[in-house]
C-alpha positions in Angstrom: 161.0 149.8 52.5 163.4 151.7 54.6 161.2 152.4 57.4 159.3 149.1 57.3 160.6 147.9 60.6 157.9 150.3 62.5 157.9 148.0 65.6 158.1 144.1 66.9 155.1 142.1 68.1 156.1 139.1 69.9 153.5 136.0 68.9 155.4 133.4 71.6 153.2 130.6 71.6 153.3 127.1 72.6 152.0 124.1 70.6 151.5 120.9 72.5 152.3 118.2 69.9 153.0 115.0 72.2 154.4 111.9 71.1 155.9 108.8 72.8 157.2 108.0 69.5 160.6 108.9 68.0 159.5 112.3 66.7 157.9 112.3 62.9 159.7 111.9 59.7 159.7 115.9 58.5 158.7 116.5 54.9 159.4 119.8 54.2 157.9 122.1 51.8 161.7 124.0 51.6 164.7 123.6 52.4 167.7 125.8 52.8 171.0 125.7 53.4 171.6 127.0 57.2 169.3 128.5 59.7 170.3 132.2 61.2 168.5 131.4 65.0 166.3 133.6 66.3 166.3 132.3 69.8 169.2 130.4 72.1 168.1 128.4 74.4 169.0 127.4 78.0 167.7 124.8 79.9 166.1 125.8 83.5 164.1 123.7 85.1 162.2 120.0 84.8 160.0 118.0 87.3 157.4 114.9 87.1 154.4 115.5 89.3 150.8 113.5 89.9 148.8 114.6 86.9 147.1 118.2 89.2 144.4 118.4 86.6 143.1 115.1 88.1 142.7 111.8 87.0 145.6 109.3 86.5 149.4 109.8 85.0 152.3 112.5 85.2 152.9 115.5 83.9 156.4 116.4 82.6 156.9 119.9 82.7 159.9 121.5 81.1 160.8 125.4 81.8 163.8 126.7 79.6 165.0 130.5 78.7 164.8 131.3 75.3 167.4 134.6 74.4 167.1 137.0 72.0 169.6 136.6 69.3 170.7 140.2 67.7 169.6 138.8 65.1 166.0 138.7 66.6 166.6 142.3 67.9 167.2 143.9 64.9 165.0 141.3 62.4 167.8 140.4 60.0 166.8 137.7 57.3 162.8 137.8 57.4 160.5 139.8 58.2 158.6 136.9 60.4 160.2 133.6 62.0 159.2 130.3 63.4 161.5 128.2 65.4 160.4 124.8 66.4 161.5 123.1 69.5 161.6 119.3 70.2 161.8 118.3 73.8 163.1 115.0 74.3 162.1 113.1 77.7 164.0 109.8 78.1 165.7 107.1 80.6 169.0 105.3 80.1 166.3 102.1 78.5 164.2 104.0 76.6 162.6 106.9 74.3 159.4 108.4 76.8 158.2 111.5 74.9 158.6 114.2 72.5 157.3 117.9 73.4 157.2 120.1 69.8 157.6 123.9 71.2 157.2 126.4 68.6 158.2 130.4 68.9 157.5 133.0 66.6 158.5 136.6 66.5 156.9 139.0 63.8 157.9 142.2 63.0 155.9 144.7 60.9 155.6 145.7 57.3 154.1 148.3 55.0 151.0 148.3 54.4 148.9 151.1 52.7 145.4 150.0 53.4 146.2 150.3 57.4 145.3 153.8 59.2 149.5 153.3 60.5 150.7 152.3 57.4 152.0 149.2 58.2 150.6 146.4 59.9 151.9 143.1 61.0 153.8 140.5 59.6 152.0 137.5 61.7 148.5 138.5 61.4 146.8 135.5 63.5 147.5 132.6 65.0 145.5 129.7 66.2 146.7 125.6 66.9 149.7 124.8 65.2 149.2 127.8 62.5 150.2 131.0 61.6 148.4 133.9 58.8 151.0 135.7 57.1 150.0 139.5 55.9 149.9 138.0 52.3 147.1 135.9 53.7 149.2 132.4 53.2 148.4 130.2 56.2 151.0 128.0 57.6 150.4 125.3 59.4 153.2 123.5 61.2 151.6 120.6 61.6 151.9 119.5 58.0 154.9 119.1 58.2 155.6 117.7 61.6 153.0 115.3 61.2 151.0 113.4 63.8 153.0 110.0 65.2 151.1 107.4 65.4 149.9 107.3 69.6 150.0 111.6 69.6 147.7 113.1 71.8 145.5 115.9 70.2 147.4 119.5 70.5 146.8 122.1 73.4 147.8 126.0 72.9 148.5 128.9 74.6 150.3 132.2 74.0 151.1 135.3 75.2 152.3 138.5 73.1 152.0 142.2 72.8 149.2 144.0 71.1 150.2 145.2 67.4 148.1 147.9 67.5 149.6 149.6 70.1 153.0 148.4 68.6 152.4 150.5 65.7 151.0 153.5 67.8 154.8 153.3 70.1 156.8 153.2 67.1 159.7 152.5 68.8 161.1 149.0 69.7 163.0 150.6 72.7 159.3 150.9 74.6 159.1 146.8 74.0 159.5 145.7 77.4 160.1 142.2 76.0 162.7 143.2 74.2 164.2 145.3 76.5 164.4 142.1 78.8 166.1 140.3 75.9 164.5 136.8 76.8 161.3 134.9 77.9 160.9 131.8 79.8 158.9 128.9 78.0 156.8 126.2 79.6 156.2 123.2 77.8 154.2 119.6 79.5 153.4 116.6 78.7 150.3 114.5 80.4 150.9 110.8 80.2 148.3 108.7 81.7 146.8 105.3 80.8 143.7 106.3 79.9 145.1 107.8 76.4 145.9 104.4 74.8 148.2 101.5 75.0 151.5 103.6 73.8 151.0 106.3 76.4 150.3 104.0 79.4 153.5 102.1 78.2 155.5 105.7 78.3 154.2 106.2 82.1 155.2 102.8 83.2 158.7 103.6 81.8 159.0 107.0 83.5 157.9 105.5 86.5 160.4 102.6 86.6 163.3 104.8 85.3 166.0 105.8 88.4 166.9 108.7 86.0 165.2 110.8 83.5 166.9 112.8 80.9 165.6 116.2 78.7 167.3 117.0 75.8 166.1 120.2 74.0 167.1 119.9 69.8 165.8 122.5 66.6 163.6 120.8 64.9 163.7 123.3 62.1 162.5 127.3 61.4 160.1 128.8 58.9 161.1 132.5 57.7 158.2 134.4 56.3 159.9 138.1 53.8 156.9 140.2 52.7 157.7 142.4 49.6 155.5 144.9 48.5 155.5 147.2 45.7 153.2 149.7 43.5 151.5 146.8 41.3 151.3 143.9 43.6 152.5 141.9 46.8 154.9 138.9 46.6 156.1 137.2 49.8 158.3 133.9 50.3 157.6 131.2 52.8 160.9 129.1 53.9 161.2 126.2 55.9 164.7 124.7 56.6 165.2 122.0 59.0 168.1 121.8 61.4 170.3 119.1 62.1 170.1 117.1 65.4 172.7 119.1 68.0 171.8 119.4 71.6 171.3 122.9 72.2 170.3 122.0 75.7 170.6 118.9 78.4 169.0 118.3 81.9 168.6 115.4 84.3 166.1 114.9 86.5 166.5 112.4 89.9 163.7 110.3 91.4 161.6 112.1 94.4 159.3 110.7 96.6 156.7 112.5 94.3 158.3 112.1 90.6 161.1 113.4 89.5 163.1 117.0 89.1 166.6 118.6 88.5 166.6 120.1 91.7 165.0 122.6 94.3 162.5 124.8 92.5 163.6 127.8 90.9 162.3 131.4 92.5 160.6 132.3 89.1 158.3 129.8 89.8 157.9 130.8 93.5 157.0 133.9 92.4 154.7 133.3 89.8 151.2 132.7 90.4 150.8 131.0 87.2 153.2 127.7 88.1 150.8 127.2 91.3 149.7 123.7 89.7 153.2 122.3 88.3 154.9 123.1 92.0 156.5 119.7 93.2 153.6 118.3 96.0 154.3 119.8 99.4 156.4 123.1 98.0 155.0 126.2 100.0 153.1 128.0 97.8 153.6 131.7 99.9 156.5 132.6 98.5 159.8 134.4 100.3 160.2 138.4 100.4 161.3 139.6 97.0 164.0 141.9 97.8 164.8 143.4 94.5 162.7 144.0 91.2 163.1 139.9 89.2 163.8 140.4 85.2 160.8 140.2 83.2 160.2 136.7 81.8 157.3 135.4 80.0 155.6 132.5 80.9 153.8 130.0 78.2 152.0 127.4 80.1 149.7 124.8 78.6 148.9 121.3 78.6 147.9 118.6 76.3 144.9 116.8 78.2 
Protein backbone atom coordinates (compact mmCIF):
# COMPACT_ATOMS: atom_id res chain seq x y z
CA UNK A 1 0.00 0.00 0.00
CA UNK A 2 3.09 2.07 0.05
CA UNK A 3 3.58 2.29 -3.45
CA UNK A 4 -0.08 2.43 -4.46
CA UNK A 5 0.16 5.90 -5.77
CA UNK A 6 1.79 4.59 -9.23
CA UNK A 7 0.55 7.60 -11.17
CA UNK A 8 -2.62 10.32 -11.60
CA UNK A 9 -5.22 10.11 -14.37
CA UNK A 10 -7.08 13.26 -14.72
CA UNK A 11 -11.00 12.34 -15.53
CA UNK A 12 -12.03 16.45 -15.86
CA UNK A 13 -15.32 16.30 -17.15
CA UNK A 14 -18.24 18.48 -17.46
CA UNK A 15 -21.87 17.64 -16.69
CA UNK A 16 -24.46 20.00 -18.10
CA UNK A 17 -27.20 19.92 -15.47
CA UNK A 18 -29.28 23.30 -16.28
CA UNK A 19 -31.84 24.74 -14.29
CA UNK A 20 -33.63 28.18 -14.13
CA UNK A 21 -34.71 27.06 -10.79
CA UNK A 22 -33.00 27.78 -7.41
CA UNK A 23 -30.64 24.77 -7.59
CA UNK A 24 -32.20 21.23 -6.12
CA UNK A 25 -32.74 20.39 -2.54
CA UNK A 26 -29.43 17.89 -1.99
CA UNK A 27 -30.13 14.64 -0.26
CA UNK A 28 -27.10 13.09 0.44
CA UNK A 29 -26.13 9.62 0.84
CA UNK A 30 -23.18 10.96 3.47
CA UNK A 31 -22.24 13.52 5.07
CA UNK A 32 -19.08 14.68 6.74
CA UNK A 33 -17.81 17.11 8.63
CA UNK A 34 -15.41 19.41 6.26
CA UNK A 35 -14.28 19.07 2.78
CA UNK A 36 -10.29 19.02 2.09
CA UNK A 37 -10.66 20.80 -1.79
CA UNK A 38 -9.22 19.41 -4.48
CA UNK A 39 -9.44 22.30 -6.75
CA UNK A 40 -9.60 26.38 -6.22
CA UNK A 41 -11.23 28.11 -8.43
CA UNK A 42 -10.87 31.51 -10.18
CA UNK A 43 -13.22 33.13 -12.23
CA UNK A 44 -11.99 34.12 -15.98
CA UNK A 45 -14.14 34.88 -18.35
CA UNK A 46 -18.27 35.16 -19.15
CA UNK A 47 -20.21 36.28 -22.26
CA UNK A 48 -24.04 35.89 -23.72
CA UNK A 49 -24.07 35.31 -27.37
CA UNK A 50 -27.03 34.40 -30.21
CA UNK A 51 -27.44 30.73 -29.56
CA UNK A 52 -24.29 29.61 -32.67
CA UNK A 53 -25.78 26.19 -32.83
CA UNK A 54 -28.79 27.77 -34.45
CA UNK A 55 -32.20 28.22 -33.71
CA UNK A 56 -33.49 30.72 -31.10
CA UNK A 57 -32.01 31.88 -27.39
CA UNK A 58 -28.53 32.59 -25.71
CA UNK A 59 -25.91 30.77 -24.63
CA UNK A 60 -24.12 31.69 -21.33
CA UNK A 61 -20.80 30.50 -21.44
CA UNK A 62 -18.69 30.62 -18.26
CA UNK A 63 -14.72 29.96 -18.44
CA UNK A 64 -12.96 29.67 -14.97
CA UNK A 65 -9.34 28.20 -13.84
CA UNK A 66 -9.57 25.50 -11.60
CA UNK A 67 -5.84 25.05 -9.52
CA UNK A 68 -4.42 22.19 -8.23
CA UNK A 69 -4.58 22.15 -4.46
CA UNK A 70 -1.34 20.19 -2.99
CA UNK A 71 -3.61 18.33 -1.76
CA UNK A 72 -4.69 17.18 -5.35
CA UNK A 73 -0.89 16.90 -6.13
CA UNK A 74 -0.02 14.56 -3.77
CA UNK A 75 -3.73 12.74 -3.36
CA UNK A 76 -4.15 13.21 0.42
CA UNK A 77 -7.57 11.99 1.88
CA UNK A 78 -8.91 9.60 -1.07
CA UNK A 79 -7.76 7.85 -3.45
CA UNK A 80 -10.49 9.44 -6.05
CA UNK A 81 -12.51 12.83 -5.75
CA UNK A 82 -15.46 14.54 -7.13
CA UNK A 83 -16.06 18.20 -6.72
CA UNK A 84 -19.16 19.68 -7.87
CA UNK A 85 -19.58 23.16 -9.19
CA UNK A 86 -22.77 25.31 -9.20
CA UNK A 87 -22.69 28.26 -11.55
CA UNK A 88 -25.06 30.81 -10.71
CA UNK A 89 -26.29 33.31 -13.52
CA UNK A 90 -28.46 36.22 -12.23
CA UNK A 91 -29.67 40.00 -12.52
CA UNK A 92 -30.12 42.43 -9.67
CA UNK A 93 -34.37 41.17 -10.20
CA UNK A 94 -34.00 37.74 -10.49
CA UNK A 95 -32.49 34.06 -10.28
CA UNK A 96 -31.70 33.08 -14.38
CA UNK A 97 -29.79 29.73 -14.26
CA UNK A 98 -27.82 27.25 -12.52
CA UNK A 99 -24.77 25.38 -14.38
CA UNK A 100 -23.71 22.02 -12.16
CA UNK A 101 -19.84 21.57 -13.11
CA UNK A 102 -18.35 18.49 -11.85
CA UNK A 103 -14.38 17.60 -11.77
CA UNK A 104 -12.87 14.49 -10.85
CA UNK A 105 -9.25 13.52 -10.42
CA UNK A 106 -8.36 9.68 -9.80
CA UNK A 107 -5.32 8.38 -8.86
CA UNK A 108 -4.32 4.67 -9.01
CA UNK A 109 -4.47 1.68 -6.79
CA UNK A 110 -3.31 -1.89 -6.45
CA UNK A 111 -4.52 -4.18 -8.23
CA UNK A 112 -3.21 -7.78 -8.74
CA UNK A 113 -5.37 -9.01 -11.61
CA UNK A 114 -3.73 -5.98 -13.89
CA UNK A 115 -0.48 -6.83 -16.08
CA UNK A 116 0.91 -3.19 -14.00
CA UNK A 117 -0.32 -4.09 -10.85
CA UNK A 118 -2.43 -1.41 -10.29
CA UNK A 119 -5.07 0.03 -12.19
CA UNK A 120 -7.24 3.06 -11.75
CA UNK A 121 -9.21 4.32 -9.16
CA UNK A 122 -12.00 5.95 -11.64
CA UNK A 123 -12.49 3.23 -13.98
CA UNK A 124 -15.28 4.85 -16.46
CA UNK A 125 -17.22 7.56 -16.69
CA UNK A 126 -20.31 8.41 -18.69
CA UNK A 127 -23.36 11.34 -18.01
CA UNK A 128 -23.38 12.38 -14.54
CA UNK A 129 -21.58 9.03 -13.30
CA UNK A 130 -18.52 7.61 -12.27
CA UNK A 131 -17.31 3.44 -11.81
CA UNK A 132 -15.16 3.04 -8.95
CA UNK A 133 -12.40 0.05 -9.19
CA UNK A 134 -14.67 -1.80 -6.64
CA UNK A 135 -17.30 -1.63 -9.38
CA UNK A 136 -19.72 0.84 -7.20
CA UNK A 137 -21.25 3.25 -9.69
CA UNK A 138 -21.98 6.70 -8.59
CA UNK A 139 -24.18 8.75 -10.02
CA UNK A 140 -24.25 12.40 -9.22
CA UNK A 141 -27.39 12.99 -10.37
CA UNK A 142 -29.16 11.20 -7.52
CA UNK A 143 -28.35 13.38 -5.50
CA UNK A 144 -28.51 16.60 -7.22
CA UNK A 145 -31.75 15.80 -8.58
CA UNK A 146 -33.53 17.15 -11.70
CA UNK A 147 -35.52 20.78 -10.96
CA UNK A 148 -38.46 20.85 -12.17
CA UNK A 149 -37.92 22.97 -15.90
CA UNK A 150 -34.09 21.17 -16.25
CA UNK A 151 -32.95 20.63 -19.62
CA UNK A 152 -31.73 17.00 -20.31
CA UNK A 153 -27.70 16.82 -19.46
CA UNK A 154 -24.80 17.22 -22.17
CA UNK A 155 -21.10 15.87 -21.45
CA UNK A 156 -17.84 16.15 -22.49
CA UNK A 157 -14.34 15.36 -21.02
CA UNK A 158 -10.96 15.29 -21.59
CA UNK A 159 -8.17 13.33 -19.59
CA UNK A 160 -5.07 11.35 -19.93
CA UNK A 161 -4.87 7.70 -20.82
CA UNK A 162 -4.37 5.39 -17.61
CA UNK A 163 -2.72 2.94 -19.45
CA UNK A 164 0.03 4.88 -20.31
CA UNK A 165 -0.17 6.41 -16.81
CA UNK A 166 0.79 3.24 -15.41
CA UNK A 167 3.47 2.47 -18.09
CA UNK A 168 5.24 6.41 -17.06
CA UNK A 169 5.13 5.71 -13.55
CA UNK A 170 6.04 8.89 -12.60
CA UNK A 171 3.55 11.83 -11.91
CA UNK A 172 6.45 14.39 -12.83
CA UNK A 173 5.84 13.23 -16.81
CA UNK A 174 1.99 14.42 -16.11
CA UNK A 175 1.98 17.47 -18.17
CA UNK A 176 -1.32 18.44 -16.43
CA UNK A 177 0.09 18.30 -13.44
CA UNK A 178 3.06 19.91 -14.21
CA UNK A 179 0.84 22.89 -15.40
CA UNK A 180 -0.87 22.77 -11.92
CA UNK A 181 -4.39 23.93 -13.36
CA UNK A 182 -6.95 23.54 -16.24
CA UNK A 183 -9.39 25.93 -17.63
CA UNK A 184 -13.21 24.76 -17.45
CA UNK A 185 -15.98 25.66 -19.85
CA UNK A 186 -19.36 25.45 -18.72
CA UNK A 187 -22.87 26.91 -20.97
CA UNK A 188 -26.07 27.16 -20.73
CA UNK A 189 -28.65 27.32 -23.92
CA UNK A 190 -31.78 29.12 -23.02
CA UNK A 191 -34.20 29.46 -25.78
CA UNK A 192 -38.12 29.40 -25.81
CA UNK A 193 -38.51 26.52 -27.45
CA UNK A 194 -37.55 24.42 -24.17
CA UNK A 195 -40.68 25.32 -22.18
CA UNK A 196 -42.43 28.05 -20.37
CA UNK A 197 -39.67 28.36 -17.39
CA UNK A 198 -36.72 28.57 -19.88
CA UNK A 199 -38.30 31.13 -22.24
CA UNK A 200 -39.18 33.12 -19.00
CA UNK A 201 -35.19 32.91 -18.03
CA UNK A 202 -34.32 34.36 -21.62
CA UNK A 203 -36.64 37.14 -21.38
CA UNK A 204 -34.99 38.09 -18.02
CA UNK A 205 -31.42 37.94 -19.29
CA UNK A 206 -32.44 39.85 -22.02
CA UNK A 207 -34.07 42.71 -20.08
CA UNK A 208 -31.35 42.66 -17.31
CA UNK A 209 -28.70 45.92 -17.67
CA UNK A 210 -26.43 43.69 -15.67
CA UNK A 211 -25.78 40.05 -15.30
CA UNK A 212 -23.99 38.51 -12.42
CA UNK A 213 -22.04 34.72 -12.09
CA UNK A 214 -21.30 33.54 -8.92
CA UNK A 215 -19.35 30.22 -8.80
CA UNK A 216 -20.31 28.20 -5.12
CA UNK A 217 -19.21 24.11 -4.04
CA UNK A 218 -22.00 22.34 -4.17
CA UNK A 219 -20.40 19.46 -2.45
CA UNK A 220 -17.40 16.54 -3.09
CA UNK A 221 -17.58 12.84 -3.18
CA UNK A 222 -14.22 10.97 -2.01
CA UNK A 223 -13.88 7.46 -3.19
CA UNK A 224 -10.63 5.26 -0.53
CA UNK A 225 -10.05 1.76 -2.14
CA UNK A 226 -8.56 -0.74 0.45
CA UNK A 227 -7.37 -3.86 -0.58
CA UNK A 228 -6.07 -6.80 1.19
CA UNK A 229 -5.22 -10.64 0.89
CA UNK A 230 -8.93 -11.94 1.53
CA UNK A 231 -11.04 -9.26 -0.04
CA UNK A 232 -11.65 -5.50 -1.21
CA UNK A 233 -13.50 -2.92 0.85
CA UNK A 234 -13.81 0.63 -0.38
CA UNK A 235 -15.80 3.76 1.12
CA UNK A 236 -17.90 6.15 -0.87
CA UNK A 237 -18.31 9.81 0.86
CA UNK A 238 -20.23 12.61 -0.08
CA UNK A 239 -20.18 15.85 2.00
CA UNK A 240 -21.78 18.90 0.91
CA UNK A 241 -20.32 22.39 1.32
CA UNK A 242 -21.76 25.34 2.64
CA UNK A 243 -22.80 28.25 0.32
CA UNK A 244 -19.46 30.67 0.17
CA UNK A 245 -18.62 32.41 -3.07
CA UNK A 246 -15.50 31.00 -4.12
CA UNK A 247 -15.86 33.10 -7.22
CA UNK A 248 -17.76 36.44 -8.57
CA UNK A 249 -18.07 38.00 -12.14
CA UNK A 250 -20.21 40.68 -13.85
CA UNK A 251 -21.00 40.78 -17.12
CA UNK A 252 -22.27 44.42 -19.01
CA UNK A 253 -24.76 44.57 -21.80
CA UNK A 254 -23.16 44.58 -25.58
CA UNK A 255 -24.74 45.26 -28.65
CA UNK A 256 -24.63 41.32 -29.05
CA UNK A 257 -25.34 39.97 -25.22
CA UNK A 258 -23.41 40.42 -22.57
CA UNK A 259 -19.59 39.85 -21.29
CA UNK A 260 -17.04 40.91 -18.53
CA UNK A 261 -14.83 42.33 -20.85
CA UNK A 262 -12.57 41.96 -24.08
CA UNK A 263 -11.99 38.30 -24.77
CA UNK A 264 -9.23 36.65 -23.12
CA UNK A 265 -6.11 35.36 -25.50
CA UNK A 266 -6.74 31.65 -24.45
CA UNK A 267 -9.62 31.85 -26.31
CA UNK A 268 -7.96 33.60 -29.25
CA UNK A 269 -5.80 30.97 -29.41
CA UNK A 270 -7.86 28.10 -29.16
CA UNK A 271 -9.46 26.65 -31.94
CA UNK A 272 -11.99 24.99 -29.84
CA UNK A 273 -13.84 28.48 -28.49
CA UNK A 274 -14.34 29.41 -32.42
CA UNK A 275 -18.32 29.14 -31.69
CA UNK A 276 -18.65 30.95 -28.17
CA UNK A 277 -16.40 34.13 -29.63
CA UNK A 278 -18.53 37.37 -29.06
CA UNK A 279 -20.10 38.08 -32.94
CA UNK A 280 -17.67 40.13 -34.94
CA UNK A 281 -14.28 39.02 -32.75
CA UNK A 282 -11.52 38.16 -35.50
CA UNK A 283 -11.14 34.76 -35.43
CA UNK A 284 -7.17 34.89 -36.91
CA UNK A 285 -5.63 35.32 -33.93
CA UNK A 286 -2.37 37.78 -33.05
CA UNK A 287 1.35 36.33 -33.22
CA UNK A 288 2.02 34.22 -30.16
CA UNK A 289 5.29 35.39 -28.98
CA UNK A 290 6.09 32.98 -26.24
CA UNK A 291 5.02 29.32 -25.40
CA UNK A 292 1.03 29.96 -23.40
CA UNK A 293 0.76 27.55 -20.14
CA UNK A 294 -1.01 24.47 -20.83
CA UNK A 295 -4.80 24.71 -19.94
CA UNK A 296 -7.41 22.30 -20.60
CA UNK A 297 -10.41 23.14 -22.18
CA UNK A 298 -13.96 21.32 -21.33
CA UNK A 299 -16.52 22.54 -23.69
CA UNK A 300 -20.10 21.33 -23.98
CA UNK A 301 -23.54 22.33 -24.31
CA UNK A 302 -26.80 21.38 -23.09
CA UNK A 303 -29.15 21.53 -26.40
Amino acid sequence: MEKKIIAISILALSIGIVTVLPIAVFTPRTVAAQINPWFDVDMLYANVIPNPFGGSGDLVNVFANFTFTPDAVDLRGADAKIEVFNFHVYSDKTSIANITYCLSLSGNVPDPNSPYGATTAIMEWGDGFWTFADGTKYNVKDIIGYAEGSGASGLAYCGIDPIANLEENHLAKNPIIQAGHLVGHGNALLSEVQGEKFAQALANLRNAPTLYIDVTRVMTVTYHHQVDADSTTSSITTTLANSEVLGHIELAKTDFGFASGSVPDFMLNNALHTNVLPPGTPTSPPPVTSQPPLKIDMDWADQ
